[in-house]
C-alpha positions as CSV (number, residue, x, y, z in Angstrom):
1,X,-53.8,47.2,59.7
2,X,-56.1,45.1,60.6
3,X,-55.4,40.6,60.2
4,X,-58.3,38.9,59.1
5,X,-59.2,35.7,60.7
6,X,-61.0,32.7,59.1
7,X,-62.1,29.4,60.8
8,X,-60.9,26.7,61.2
9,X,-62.1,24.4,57.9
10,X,-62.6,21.6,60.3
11,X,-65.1,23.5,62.1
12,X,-67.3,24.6,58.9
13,X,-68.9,21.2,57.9
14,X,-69.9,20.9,61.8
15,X,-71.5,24.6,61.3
16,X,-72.7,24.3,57.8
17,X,-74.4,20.6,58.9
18,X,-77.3,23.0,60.0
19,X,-77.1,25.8,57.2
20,X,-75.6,27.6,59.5
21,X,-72.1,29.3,59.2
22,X,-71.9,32.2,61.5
23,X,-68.4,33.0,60.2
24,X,-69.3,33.4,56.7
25,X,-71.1,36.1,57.4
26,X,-68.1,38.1,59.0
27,X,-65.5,37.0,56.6
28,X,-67.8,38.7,53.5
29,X,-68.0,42.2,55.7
30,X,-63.8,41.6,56.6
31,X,-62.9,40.9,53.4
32,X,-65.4,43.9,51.7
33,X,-64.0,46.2,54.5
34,X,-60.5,45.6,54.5
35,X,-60.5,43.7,50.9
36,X,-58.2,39.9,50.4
37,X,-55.1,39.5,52.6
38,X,-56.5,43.0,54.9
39,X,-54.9,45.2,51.6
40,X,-57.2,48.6,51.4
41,X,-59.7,48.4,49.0
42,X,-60.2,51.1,46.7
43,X,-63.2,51.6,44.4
44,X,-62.6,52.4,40.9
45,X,-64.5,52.9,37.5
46,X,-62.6,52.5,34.3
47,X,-64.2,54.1,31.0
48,X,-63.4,55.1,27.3
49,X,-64.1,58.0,24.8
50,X,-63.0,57.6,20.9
51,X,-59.6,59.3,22.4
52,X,-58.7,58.3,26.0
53,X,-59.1,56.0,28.6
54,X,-60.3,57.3,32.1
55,X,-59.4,55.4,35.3
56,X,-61.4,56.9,38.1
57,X,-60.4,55.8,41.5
58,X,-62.1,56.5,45.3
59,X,-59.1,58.1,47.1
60,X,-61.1,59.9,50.2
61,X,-59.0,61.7,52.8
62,X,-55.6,61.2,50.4
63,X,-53.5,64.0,49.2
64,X,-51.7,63.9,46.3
65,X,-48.3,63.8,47.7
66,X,-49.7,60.1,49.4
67,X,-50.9,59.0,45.7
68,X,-48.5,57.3,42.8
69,X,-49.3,56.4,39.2
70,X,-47.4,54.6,36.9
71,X,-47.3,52.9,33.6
72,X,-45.6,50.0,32.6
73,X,-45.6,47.7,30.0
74,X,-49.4,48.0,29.1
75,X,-50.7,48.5,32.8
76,X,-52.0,51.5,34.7
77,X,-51.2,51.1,38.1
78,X,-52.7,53.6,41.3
79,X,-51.1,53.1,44.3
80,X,-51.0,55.1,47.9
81,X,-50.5,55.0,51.5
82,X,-52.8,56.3,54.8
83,X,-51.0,56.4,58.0
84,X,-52.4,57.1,61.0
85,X,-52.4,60.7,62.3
86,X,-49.8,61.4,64.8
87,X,-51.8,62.4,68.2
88,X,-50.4,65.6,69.9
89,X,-49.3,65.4,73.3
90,X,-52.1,64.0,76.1
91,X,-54.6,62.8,73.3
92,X,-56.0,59.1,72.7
93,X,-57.9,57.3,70.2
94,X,-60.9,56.2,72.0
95,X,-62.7,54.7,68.9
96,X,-61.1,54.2,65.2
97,X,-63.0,53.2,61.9
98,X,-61.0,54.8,59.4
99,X,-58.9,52.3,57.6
100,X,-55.4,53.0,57.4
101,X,-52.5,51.1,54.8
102,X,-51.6,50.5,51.5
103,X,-53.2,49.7,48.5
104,X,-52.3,49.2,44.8
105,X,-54.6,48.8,41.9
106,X,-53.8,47.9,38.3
107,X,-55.7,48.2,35.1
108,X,-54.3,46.8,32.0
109,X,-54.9,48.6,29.1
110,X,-57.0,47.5,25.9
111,X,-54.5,48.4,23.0
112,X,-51.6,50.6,22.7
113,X,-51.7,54.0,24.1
114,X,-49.6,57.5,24.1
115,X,-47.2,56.7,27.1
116,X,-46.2,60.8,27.6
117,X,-49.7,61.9,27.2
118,X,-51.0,60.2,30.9
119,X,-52.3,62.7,33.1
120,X,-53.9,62.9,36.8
121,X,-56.2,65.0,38.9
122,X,-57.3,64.9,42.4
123,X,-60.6,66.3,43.3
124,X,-62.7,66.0,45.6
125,X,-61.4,62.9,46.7
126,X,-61.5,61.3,43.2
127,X,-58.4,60.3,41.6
128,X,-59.1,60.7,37.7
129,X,-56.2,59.6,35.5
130,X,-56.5,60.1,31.7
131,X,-54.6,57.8,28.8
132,X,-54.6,59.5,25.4
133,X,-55.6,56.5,22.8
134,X,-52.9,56.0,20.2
135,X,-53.4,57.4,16.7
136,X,-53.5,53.9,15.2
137,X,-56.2,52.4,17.5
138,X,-58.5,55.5,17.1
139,X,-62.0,55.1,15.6
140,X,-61.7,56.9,12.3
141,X,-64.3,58.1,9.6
142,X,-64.0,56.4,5.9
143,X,-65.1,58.2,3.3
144,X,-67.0,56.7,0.4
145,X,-66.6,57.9,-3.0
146,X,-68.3,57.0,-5.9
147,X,-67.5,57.2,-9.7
């Protein structure tokens, strides 16, 4: 994994004098690239239907066995690892962009759900994990009667 340097904060007001900061510019890429504290970011879309919650999460080049999801307490939590490949014998890595580590993403979750209900499905590189709603928080159709 990759560190991620800043600069010094005694240097920016020199740079910034100007409007100037060429380091600003690489932090934003290092910290979109390799996300806060060089952690993997992952990309992930969280949706709703009247029965379920969806987390969809951006899991290229993972296979399941690399991949674990939990729920605790209310939260939805995605979690994996990438190592590097292991090289066979008399090969080396002349150039490298693919990140490797961990990463770990939580969601907390609106209102109560159906904890033995959670299911999850790789495909395609797209991790989609499914939360049935509970009964109680489901939209449900009133009848109106009249006399």
């Amino acid at each position: 994994m990759l560190p991620i340097l800043r600069t010094s904060r005694l240097a920016r007001p020199v740079l910034t004098r100007w409007g100037f900061d060429p380091f600003e510019d690489i932090e934003r890429f290092a910290t979109r690239a390799f996300g806060e504290d060089g952690v993997m970011p992952v990309r992930v879309d969280f949706r709703e239907d009247a029965n379920s919650y969806f987390l969809e999460v951006d899991v290229p080049g993972f296979a399941k066995e690399d991949l674990e999801v939990t729920l605790e307490d209310g939260v939805l939590t995605v979690s994996g690892e990438r190592k590097h490949e292991a090289l066979q014998e008399g090969e080396n890595i002349l150039h490298s962009e693919r990140l490797v580590g961990r990463f770990s993403r939580g969601v907390r979750l609106p209102d109560q759900v159906k904890d033995d209900t959670v299911s999850a499905e790789l495909k395609n590189g797209v991790l989609t994990v499914t939360v049935s709603k509970a009964d109680e928080v489901k939209p449900r159709r009133i009848e109106v009667k009249s006399n």
